[in-house]
C-alpha positions as a printed NumPy array, in Angstrom:
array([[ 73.423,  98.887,  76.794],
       [ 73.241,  96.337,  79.707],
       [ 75.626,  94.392,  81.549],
       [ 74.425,  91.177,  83.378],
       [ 76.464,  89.691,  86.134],
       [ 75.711,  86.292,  87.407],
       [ 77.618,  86.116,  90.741],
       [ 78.207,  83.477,  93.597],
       [ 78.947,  83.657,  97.088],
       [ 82.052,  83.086,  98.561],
       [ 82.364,  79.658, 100.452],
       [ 81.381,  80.128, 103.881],
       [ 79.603,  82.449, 103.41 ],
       [ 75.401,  82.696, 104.44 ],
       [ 73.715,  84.235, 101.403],
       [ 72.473,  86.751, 103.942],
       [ 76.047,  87.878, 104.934],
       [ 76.927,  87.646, 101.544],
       [ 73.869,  90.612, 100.193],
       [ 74.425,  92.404, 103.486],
       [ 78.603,  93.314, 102.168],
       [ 77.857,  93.507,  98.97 ],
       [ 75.018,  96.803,  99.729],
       [ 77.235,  97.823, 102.247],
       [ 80.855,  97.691, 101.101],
       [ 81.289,  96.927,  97.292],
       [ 78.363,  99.12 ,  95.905],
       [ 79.607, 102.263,  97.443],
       [ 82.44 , 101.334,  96.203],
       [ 81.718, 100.944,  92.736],
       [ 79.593, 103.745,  92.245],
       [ 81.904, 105.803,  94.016],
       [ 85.07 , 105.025,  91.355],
       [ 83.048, 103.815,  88.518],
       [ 80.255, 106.283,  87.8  ],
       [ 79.969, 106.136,  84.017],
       [ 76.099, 103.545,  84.453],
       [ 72.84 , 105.372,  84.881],
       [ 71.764, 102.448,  86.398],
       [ 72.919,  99.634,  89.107],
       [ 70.475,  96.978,  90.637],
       [ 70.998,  93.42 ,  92.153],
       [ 68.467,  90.777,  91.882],
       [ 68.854,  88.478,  95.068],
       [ 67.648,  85.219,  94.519],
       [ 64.402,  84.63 ,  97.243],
       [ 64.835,  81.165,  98.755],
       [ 60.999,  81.557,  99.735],
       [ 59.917,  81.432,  96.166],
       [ 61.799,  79.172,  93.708],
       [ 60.624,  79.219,  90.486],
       [ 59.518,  75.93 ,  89.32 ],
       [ 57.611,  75.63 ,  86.477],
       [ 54.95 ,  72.485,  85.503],
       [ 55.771,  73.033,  82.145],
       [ 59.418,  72.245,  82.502],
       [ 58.816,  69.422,  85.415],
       [ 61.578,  68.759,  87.647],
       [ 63.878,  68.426,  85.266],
       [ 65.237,  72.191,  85.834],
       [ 68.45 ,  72.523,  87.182],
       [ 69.302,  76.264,  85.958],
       [ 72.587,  78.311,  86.642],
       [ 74.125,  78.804,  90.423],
       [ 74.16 ,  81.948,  91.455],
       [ 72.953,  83.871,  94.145],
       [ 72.516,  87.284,  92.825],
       [ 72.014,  88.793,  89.224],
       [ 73.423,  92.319,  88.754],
       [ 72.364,  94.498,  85.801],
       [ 74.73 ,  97.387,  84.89 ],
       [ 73.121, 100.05 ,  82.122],
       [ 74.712, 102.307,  80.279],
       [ 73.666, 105.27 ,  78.453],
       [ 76.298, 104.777,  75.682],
       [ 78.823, 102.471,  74.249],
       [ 81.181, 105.254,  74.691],
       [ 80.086, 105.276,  78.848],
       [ 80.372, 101.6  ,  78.831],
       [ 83.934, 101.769,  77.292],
       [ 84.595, 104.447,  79.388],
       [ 83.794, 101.963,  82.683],
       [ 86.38 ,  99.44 ,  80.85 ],
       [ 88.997, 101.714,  80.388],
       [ 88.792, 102.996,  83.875],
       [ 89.263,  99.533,  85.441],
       [ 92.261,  99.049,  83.461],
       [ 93.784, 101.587,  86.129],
       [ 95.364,  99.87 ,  89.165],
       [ 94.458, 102.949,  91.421],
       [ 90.658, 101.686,  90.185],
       [ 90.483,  98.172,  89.269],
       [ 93.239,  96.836,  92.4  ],
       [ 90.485,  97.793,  94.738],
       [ 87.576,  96.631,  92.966],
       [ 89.346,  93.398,  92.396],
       [ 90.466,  93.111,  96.422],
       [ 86.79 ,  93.684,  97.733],
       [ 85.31 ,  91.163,  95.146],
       [ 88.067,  88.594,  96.582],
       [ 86.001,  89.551, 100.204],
       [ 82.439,  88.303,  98.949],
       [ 82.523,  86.673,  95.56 ],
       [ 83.293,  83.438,  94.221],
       [ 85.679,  85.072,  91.639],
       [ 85.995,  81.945,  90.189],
       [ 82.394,  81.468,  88.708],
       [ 81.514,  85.248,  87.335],
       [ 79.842,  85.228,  84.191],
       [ 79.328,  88.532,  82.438],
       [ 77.347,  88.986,  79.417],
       [ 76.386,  92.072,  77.727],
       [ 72.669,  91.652,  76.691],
       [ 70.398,  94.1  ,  74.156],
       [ 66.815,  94.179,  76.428],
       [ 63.448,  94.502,  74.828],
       [ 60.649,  95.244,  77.07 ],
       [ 57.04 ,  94.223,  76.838],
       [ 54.152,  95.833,  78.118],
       [ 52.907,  94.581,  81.616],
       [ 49.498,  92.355,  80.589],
       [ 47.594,  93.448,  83.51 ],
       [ 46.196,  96.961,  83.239],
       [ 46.2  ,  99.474,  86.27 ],
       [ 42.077,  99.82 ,  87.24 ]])
């Protein structure tokens, strides 16, 4: 099981400033009270290479975000088990106070997604 989180930066914020709290404050912080995923990684979106493809012309406009985070789980019981522990205030109350420091709280969009991989085309020589 995976969690995807497409998260903004809060305004005023430099998207630099904005990657160099989240690493440093709110992932310690969430693996420190929510350690039920076997695995947490943030996808920074590179300024230095935009993706634009010919195919799709100029025409593409996708999401705003700056960063996509991927949560996995090894269950649907450890994934619950993340849910019900952010129901506690003594959990969630801080979670919720350092996301107000860095995120656009606003514009989070969380989607649970089932991932199928495909093997890489170019084979190691």
């Amino acid at each position: 099981m995976k969690l995807l989180c497409l998260l903004k930066r809060k305004a005023g914020m430099t998207a630099q400033e904005f990657r160099d709290y989240y690493e440093a404050n709110h992932v310690p912080l969430v693996t420190r009270l929510l350690p039920f995923f076997t695995a947490y990684e943030r996808n920074y979106r590179n300024p230095e290479h935009e993706f634009a493809p010919a195919h799709v012309g100029n025409q593409f406009t996708g999401p705003d975000f700056d960063v996509v985070t991927e949560i996995s789980f090894a269950s649907a019981e450890d994934y619950r088990r993340m849910l019900a522990a952010l129901e506690d205030p003594a959990i969630g109350e801080p979670i919720r106070r350092d996301e107000e420091n860095f995120l656009d709280r606003d514009s989070l969009a969380l989607y649970m997604v089932d991932t199928i991989s495909s093997p890489g085309a170019i084979t190691p020589s």
